[in-house]
C-alpha positions as CSV (number, residue, x, y, z in Angstrom):
1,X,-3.3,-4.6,-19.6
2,X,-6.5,-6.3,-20.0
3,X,-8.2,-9.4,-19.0
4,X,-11.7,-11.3,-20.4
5,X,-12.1,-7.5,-20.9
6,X,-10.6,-6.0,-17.6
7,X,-8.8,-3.1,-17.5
8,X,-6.1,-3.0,-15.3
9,X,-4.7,0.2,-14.4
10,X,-1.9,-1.3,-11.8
11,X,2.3,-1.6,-13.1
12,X,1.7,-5.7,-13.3
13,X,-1.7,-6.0,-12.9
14,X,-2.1,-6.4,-9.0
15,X,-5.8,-4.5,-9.2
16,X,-6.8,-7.9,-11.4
17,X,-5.8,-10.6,-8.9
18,X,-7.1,-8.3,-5.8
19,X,-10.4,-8.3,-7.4
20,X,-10.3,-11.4,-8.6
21,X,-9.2,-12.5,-4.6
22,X,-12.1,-9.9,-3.0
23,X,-14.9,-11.6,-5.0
24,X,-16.9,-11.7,-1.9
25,X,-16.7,-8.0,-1.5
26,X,-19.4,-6.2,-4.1
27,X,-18.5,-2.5,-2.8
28,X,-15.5,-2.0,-0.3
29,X,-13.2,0.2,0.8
30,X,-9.4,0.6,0.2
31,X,-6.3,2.3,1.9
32,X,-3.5,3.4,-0.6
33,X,-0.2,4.8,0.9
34,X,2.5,5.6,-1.5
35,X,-0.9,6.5,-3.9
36,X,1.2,8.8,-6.0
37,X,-0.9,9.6,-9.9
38,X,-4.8,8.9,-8.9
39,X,-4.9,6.7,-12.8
40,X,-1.5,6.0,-13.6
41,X,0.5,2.6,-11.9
42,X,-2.5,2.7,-9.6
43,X,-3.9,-0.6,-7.6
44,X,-6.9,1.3,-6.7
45,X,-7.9,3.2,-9.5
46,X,-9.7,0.1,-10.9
47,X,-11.8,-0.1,-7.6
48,X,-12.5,3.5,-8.3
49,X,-14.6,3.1,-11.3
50,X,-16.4,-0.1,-9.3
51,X,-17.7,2.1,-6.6
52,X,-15.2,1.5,-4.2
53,X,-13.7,4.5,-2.2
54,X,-10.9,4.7,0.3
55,X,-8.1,7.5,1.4
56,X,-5.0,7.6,-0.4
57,X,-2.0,8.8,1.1
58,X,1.7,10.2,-0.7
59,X,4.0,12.3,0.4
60,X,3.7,14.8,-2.5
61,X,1.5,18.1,-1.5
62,X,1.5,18.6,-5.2
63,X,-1.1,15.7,-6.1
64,X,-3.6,17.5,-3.9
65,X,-5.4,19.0,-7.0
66,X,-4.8,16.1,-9.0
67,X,-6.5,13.8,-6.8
68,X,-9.5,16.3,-6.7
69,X,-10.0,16.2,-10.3
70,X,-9.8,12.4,-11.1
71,X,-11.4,10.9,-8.0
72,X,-13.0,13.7,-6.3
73,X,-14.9,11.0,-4.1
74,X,-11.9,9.9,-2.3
75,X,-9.7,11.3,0.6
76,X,-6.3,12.2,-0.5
77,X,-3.8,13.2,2.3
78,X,-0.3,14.4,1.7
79,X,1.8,13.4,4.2
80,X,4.4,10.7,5.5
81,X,3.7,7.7,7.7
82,X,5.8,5.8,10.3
83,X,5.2,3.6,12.7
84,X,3.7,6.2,15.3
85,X,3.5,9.9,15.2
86,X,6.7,11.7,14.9
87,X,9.0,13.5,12.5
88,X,11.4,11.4,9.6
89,X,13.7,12.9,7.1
90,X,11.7,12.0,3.3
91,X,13.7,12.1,0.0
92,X,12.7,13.8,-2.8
93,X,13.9,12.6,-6.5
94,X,13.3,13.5,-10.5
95,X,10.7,10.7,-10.7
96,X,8.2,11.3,-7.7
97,X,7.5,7.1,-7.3
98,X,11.7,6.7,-6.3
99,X,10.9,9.1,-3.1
100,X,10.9,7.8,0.4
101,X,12.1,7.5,4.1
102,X,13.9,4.8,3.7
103,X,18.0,5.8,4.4
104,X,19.4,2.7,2.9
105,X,16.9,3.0,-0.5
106,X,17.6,7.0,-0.5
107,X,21.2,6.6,-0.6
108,X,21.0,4.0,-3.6
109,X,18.8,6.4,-5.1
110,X,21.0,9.5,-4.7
111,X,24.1,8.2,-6.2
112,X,21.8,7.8,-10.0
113,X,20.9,12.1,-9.7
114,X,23.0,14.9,-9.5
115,X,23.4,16.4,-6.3
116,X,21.3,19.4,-7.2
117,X,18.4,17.2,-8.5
118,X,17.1,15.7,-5.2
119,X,16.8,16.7,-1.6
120,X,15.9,15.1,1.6
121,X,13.7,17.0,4.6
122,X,12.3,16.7,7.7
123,X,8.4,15.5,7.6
124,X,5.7,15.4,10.6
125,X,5.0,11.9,10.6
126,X,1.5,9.8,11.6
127,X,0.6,6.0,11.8
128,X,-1.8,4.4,9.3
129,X,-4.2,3.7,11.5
130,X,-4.0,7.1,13.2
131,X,-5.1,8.6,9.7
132,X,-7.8,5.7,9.1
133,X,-9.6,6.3,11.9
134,X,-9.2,10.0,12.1
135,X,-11.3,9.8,8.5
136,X,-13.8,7.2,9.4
137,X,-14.1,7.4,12.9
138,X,-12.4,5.0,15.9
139,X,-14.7,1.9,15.8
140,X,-14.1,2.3,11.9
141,X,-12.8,-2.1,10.8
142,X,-10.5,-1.9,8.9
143,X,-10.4,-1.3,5.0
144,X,-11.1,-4.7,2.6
145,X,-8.1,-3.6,0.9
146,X,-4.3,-2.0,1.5
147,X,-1.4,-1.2,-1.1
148,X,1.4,-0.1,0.2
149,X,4.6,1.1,-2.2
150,X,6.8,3.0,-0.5
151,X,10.3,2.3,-1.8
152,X,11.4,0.4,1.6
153,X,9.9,1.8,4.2
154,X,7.2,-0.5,4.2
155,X,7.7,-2.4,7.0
156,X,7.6,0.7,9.7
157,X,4.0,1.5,8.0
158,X,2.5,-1.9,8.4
159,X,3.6,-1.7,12.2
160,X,1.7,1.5,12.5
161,X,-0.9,-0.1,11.1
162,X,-2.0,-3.6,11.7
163,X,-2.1,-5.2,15.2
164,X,-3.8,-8.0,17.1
165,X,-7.6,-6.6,16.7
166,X,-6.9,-4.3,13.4
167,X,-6.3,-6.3,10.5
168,X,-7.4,-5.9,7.2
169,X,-8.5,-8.5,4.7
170,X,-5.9,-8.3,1.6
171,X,-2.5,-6.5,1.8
172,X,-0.3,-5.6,-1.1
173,X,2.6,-4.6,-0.1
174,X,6.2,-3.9,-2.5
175,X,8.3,-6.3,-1.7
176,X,11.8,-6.0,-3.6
177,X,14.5,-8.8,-2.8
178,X,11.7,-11.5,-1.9
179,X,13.1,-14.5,-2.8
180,X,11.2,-18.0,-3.2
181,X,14.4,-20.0,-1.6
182,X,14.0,-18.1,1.8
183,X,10.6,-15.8,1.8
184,X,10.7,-15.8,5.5
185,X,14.1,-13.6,5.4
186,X,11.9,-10.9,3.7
187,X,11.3,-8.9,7.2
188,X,8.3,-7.8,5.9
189,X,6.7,-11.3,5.2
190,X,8.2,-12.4,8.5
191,X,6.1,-9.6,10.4
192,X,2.9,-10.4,8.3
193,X,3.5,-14.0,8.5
194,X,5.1,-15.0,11.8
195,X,3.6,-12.4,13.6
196,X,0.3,-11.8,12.6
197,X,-0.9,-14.9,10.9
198,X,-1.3,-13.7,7.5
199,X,-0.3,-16.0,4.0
200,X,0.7,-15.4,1.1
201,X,-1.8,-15.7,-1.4
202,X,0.1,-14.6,-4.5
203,X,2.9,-12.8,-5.9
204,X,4.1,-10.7,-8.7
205,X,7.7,-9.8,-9.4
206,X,7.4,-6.6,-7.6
207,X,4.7,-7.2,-4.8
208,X,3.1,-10.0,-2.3
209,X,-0.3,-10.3,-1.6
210,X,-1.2,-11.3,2.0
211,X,-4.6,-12.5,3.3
212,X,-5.7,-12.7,6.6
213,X,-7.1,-16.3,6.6
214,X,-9.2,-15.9,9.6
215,X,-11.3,-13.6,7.7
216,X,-14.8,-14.8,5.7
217,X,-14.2,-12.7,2.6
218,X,-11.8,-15.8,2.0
219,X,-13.9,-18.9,3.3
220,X,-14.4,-19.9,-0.9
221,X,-10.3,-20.2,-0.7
222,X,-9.9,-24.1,-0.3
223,X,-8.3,-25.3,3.4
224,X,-4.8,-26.0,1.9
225,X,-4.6,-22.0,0.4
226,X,-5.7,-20.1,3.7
């Protein structure tokens, strides 16, 4: 997908409208969990090539070398966030993007593979935020940018990751089910919203973007949008 001459490397173009909604930020830093390919359906890859680096985190050990080869500049970890440190059974499935922690998505999941085709173990868990500042120190603010696709197990991330004092800038986050009529049943936009004073700022079929409106990267918004 391209735009006045833009690549975009993301599934429906999210890395476009997050640049075009951190225009403030020349050189940042993002936070991709559920990373999976470092080029392919990636919202970060984009940043990449601006000079932007970050840590990206998936659940697949196998990417490790991957990562290494295509953006050697970030930090890839492979492992499996929650909401604090602990231990959660993670899914594995044919196409790598469909795995998760999520009980209710798994199961849905399961019933379209043979048994024999995917299976489900028990993974050490960390928070978000844990991981952030384990890489870039404790007094590290937080990254200008998040994606998080994780095949419903977003919410117990984000809770593991953005609180009172820690919150960062511009959150893309997979939303399925969202729904115009009644955004607020969405638990995750309630959370965000309701909870920690974030808006929505724009959508795709797929994915919400959230802004902290507090935040100055977003003082060229106009009042009525923040």
């Amino acid at each position: 997908m391209s735009n006045l001459g833009k690549v975009s490397y993301s599934f429906e173009g999210e890395d476009l409208i997050a640049e075009s909604l951190l225009r403030k930020v020349e050189i940042g830093r993002y936070l991709d969990i559920g990373s999976s390919h470092p080029i392919e359906i990636s919202n970060t890859f984009f940043f990449y090539r601006k000079g932007w680096r970050g840590i990206a985190i998936d659940g697949r050990s196998d990417l490790v070398s991957l990562w290494a080869l295509d953006r050697p500049t970030d930090i890839f970890i492979p492992c499996v966030l929650d909401e604090e440190d602990g231990c959660k059974n993670f899914w594995s499935f044919p196409d790598p993007t469909m795995n998760t922690c999520d009980e209710e998505t798994a199961a849905r999941y399961c019933s379209r593979f043979k048994a024999d085709d995917w299976r489900v173990e028990k993974r050490v868990t960390r928070s978000a935020t844990s991981v952030w500042m384990e890489v870039y120190g404790q007094d590290s603010p937080p990254p200008e940018f998040v994606s998080i696709d994780v095949e419903g197990y977003e919410l117990p991330i984000i809770k593991g990751l953005v609180s009172a004092t820690w919150k960062p800038p511009l959150m893309l986050v997979e939303t399925k089910l969202f729904s115009f009529d009644e955004p607020f049943a969405h638990p995750v936009v309630s959370f965000m919203c309701n909870e920690h004073g974030y808006k929505i700022i724009a959508k795709t079929p797929l994915d919400t973007f959230f802004i902290d409106p507090q935040n100055s990267i977003f003082d060229w918004l106009p009042e009525g949008m923040r």
